[in-house]
MIMAR-696401 format. One record per residue (C-alpha): residue number from 1; residue in one letter; x, y, z. Coordinates in nm, 4 decimals. Layout:
// residues N
{NUM; a; {X; Y; Z}}
...
// end
This chain:
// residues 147
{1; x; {2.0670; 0.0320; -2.0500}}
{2; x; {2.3732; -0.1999; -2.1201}}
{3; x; {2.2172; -0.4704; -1.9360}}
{4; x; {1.9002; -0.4516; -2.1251}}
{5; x; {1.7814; -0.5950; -2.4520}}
{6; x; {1.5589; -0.4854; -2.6524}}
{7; x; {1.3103; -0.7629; -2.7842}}
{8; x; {0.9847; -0.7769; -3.0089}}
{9; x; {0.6918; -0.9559; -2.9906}}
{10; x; {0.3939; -0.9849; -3.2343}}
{11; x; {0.0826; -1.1007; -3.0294}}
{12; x; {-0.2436; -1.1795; -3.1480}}
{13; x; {-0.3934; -1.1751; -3.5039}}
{14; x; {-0.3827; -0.8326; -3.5121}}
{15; x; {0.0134; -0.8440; -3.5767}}
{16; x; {0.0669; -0.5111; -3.3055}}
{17; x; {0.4451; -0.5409; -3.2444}}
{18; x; {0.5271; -0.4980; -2.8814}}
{19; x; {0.8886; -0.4340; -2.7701}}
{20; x; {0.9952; -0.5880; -2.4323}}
{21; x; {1.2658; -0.5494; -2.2221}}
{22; x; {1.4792; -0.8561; -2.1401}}
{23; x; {1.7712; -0.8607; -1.9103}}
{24; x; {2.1313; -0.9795; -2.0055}}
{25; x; {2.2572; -1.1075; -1.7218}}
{26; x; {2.1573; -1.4725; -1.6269}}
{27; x; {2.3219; -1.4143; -1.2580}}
{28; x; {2.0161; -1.3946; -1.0091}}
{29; x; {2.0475; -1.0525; -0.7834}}
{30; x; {1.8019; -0.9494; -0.5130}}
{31; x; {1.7250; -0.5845; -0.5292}}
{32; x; {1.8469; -0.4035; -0.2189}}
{33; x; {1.5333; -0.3219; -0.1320}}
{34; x; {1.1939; -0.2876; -0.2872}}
{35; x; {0.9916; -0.0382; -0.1827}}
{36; x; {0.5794; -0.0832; -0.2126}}
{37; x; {0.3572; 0.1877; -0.2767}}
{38; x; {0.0146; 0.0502; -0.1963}}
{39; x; {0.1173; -0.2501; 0.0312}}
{40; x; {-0.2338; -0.2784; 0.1754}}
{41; x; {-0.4226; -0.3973; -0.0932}}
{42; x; {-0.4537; -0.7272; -0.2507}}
{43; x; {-0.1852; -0.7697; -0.4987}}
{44; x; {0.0633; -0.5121; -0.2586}}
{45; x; {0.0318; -0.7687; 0.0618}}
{46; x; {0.0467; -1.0702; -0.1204}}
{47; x; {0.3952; -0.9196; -0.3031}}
{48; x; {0.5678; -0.8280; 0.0230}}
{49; x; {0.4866; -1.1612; 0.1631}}
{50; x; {0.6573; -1.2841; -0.1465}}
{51; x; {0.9305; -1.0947; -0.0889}}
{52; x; {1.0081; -1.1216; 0.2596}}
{53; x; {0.9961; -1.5227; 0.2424}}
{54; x; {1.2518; -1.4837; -0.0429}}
{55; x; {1.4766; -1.2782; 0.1805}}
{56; x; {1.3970; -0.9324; 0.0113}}
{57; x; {1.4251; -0.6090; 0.2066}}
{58; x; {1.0964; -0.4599; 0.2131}}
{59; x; {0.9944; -0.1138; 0.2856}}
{60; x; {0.5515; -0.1214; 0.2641}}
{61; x; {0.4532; 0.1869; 0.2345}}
{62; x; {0.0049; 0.2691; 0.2857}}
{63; x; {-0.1484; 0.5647; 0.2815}}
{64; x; {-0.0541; 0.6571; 0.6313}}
{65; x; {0.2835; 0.6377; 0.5090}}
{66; x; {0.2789; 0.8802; 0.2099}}
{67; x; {-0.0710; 0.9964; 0.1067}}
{68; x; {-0.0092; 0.9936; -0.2548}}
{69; x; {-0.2633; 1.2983; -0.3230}}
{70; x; {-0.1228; 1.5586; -0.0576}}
{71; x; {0.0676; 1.8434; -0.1889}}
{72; x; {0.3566; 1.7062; -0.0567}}
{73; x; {0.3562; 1.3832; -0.1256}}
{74; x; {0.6451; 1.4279; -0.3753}}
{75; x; {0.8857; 1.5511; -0.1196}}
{76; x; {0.7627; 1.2755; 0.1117}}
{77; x; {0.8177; 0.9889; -0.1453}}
{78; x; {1.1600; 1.1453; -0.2602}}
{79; x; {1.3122; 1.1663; 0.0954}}
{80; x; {1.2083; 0.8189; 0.1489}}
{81; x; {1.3291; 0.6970; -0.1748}}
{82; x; {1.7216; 0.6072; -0.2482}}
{83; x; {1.9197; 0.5242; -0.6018}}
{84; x; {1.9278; 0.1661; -0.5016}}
{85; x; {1.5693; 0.1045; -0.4444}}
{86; x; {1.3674; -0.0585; -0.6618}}
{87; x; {1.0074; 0.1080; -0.6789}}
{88; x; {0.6597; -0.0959; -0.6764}}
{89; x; {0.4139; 0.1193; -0.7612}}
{90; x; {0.0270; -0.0183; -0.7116}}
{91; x; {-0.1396; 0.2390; -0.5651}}
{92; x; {-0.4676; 0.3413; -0.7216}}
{93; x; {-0.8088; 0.4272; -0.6995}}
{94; x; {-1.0270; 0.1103; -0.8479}}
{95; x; {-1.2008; 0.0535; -1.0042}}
{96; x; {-1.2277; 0.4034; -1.1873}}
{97; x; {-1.6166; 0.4837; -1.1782}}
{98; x; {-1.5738; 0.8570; -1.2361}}
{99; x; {-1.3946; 1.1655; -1.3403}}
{100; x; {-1.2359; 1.2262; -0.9571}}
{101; x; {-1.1177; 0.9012; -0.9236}}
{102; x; {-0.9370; 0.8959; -1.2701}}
{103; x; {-0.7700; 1.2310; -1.1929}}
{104; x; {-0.6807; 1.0662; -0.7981}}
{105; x; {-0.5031; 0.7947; -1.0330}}
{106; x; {-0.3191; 1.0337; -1.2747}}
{107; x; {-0.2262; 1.3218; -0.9857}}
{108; x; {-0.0813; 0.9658; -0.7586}}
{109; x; {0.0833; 0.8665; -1.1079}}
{110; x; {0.2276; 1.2543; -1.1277}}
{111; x; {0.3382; 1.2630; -0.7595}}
{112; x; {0.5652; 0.9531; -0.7881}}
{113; x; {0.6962; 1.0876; -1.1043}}
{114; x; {0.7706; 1.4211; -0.9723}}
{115; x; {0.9260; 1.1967; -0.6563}}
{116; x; {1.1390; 0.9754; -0.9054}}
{117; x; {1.2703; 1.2845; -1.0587}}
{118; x; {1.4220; 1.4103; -0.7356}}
{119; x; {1.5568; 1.0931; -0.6076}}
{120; x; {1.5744; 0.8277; -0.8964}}
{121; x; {1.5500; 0.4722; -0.8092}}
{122; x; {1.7380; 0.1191; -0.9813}}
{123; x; {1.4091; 0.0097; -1.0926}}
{124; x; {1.0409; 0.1192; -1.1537}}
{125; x; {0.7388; -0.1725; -1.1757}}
{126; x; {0.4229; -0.0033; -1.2617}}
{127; x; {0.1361; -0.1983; -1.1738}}
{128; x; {-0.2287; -0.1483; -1.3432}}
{129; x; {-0.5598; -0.2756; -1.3035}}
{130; x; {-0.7786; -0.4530; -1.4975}}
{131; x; {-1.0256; -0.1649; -1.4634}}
{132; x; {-0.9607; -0.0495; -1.7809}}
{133; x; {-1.1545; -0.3456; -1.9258}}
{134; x; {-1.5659; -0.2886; -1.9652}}
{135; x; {-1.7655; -0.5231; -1.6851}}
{136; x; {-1.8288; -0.8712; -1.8681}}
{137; x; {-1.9172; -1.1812; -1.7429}}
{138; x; {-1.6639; -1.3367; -2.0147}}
{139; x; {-1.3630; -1.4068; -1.9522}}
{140; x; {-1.0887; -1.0968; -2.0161}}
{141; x; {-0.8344; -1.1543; -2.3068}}
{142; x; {-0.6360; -0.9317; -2.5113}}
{143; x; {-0.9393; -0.8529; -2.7284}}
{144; x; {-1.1582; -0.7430; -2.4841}}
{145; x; {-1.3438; -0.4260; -2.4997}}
{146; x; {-1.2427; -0.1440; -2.2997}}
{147; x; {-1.4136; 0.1190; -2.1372}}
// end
């Protein structure tokens, strides 16, 4: 954590303090590879398209790779996984309409925990949806309602 800094931000009127991460270095590094847990969907294709223009080593991983929900999906992810990786992790059921796709989400979001314990990686970027948010034909902002 040496090369992190811890920052706060106030946002909105409500005066919530958030607290940030912000790195130290100002040298530019690419990671050594990033490895993409849902690289088949929308935001997962468009990233690794990123990334490979910008000369990133890329690892997509899809279902077929690693089914997130097997029983040993864990194992899977960990022997796939190394200490220098860094881990994008957008894999999810969405939008959440029921009680079997929110527990698909959480047991994915256990499975790549349980994986990160075994084998941890350089960096994690978590990815959500804006599922949480109720359906509105308004624009979404911070002050949205949510389901």
């Amino acid at each position: 954590m040496k090369d992190y800094l811890f920052s706060s931000y106030t946002l909105g009127s409500n005066s919530r303090i958030f607290r940030m991460f912000q790195h130290r270095s100002n040298r530019r590094k690419l990671p050594a590879r990033v490895v993409v847990l849902g690289a088949n969907g929308f935001i997962g294709s468009s990233t690794i398209q990123h990334l490979l223009a910008s000369g990133v080593n890329t690892l997509p991983l899809t279902r077929n790779d690693v089914d997130l929900l097997s029983t040993n999906a864990a194992l899977s992810l960990s022997k796939i996984l190394t200490p220098q990786d860094s881990l994008l992790f957008i894999s999810a059921s969405a939008p959440v309409k029921n009680n079997q796709m929110l527990t698909e989400n959480i047991t994915m979001a256990t499975n790549v925990c349980e994986a990160l314990s075994r084998t941890p990686v350089s960096h994690l970027i978590y990815i959500s949806s804006d599922a949480v948010y109720s359906d509105d034909s308004k624009p979404l902002t911070e002050s949205s309602s949510r389901r």
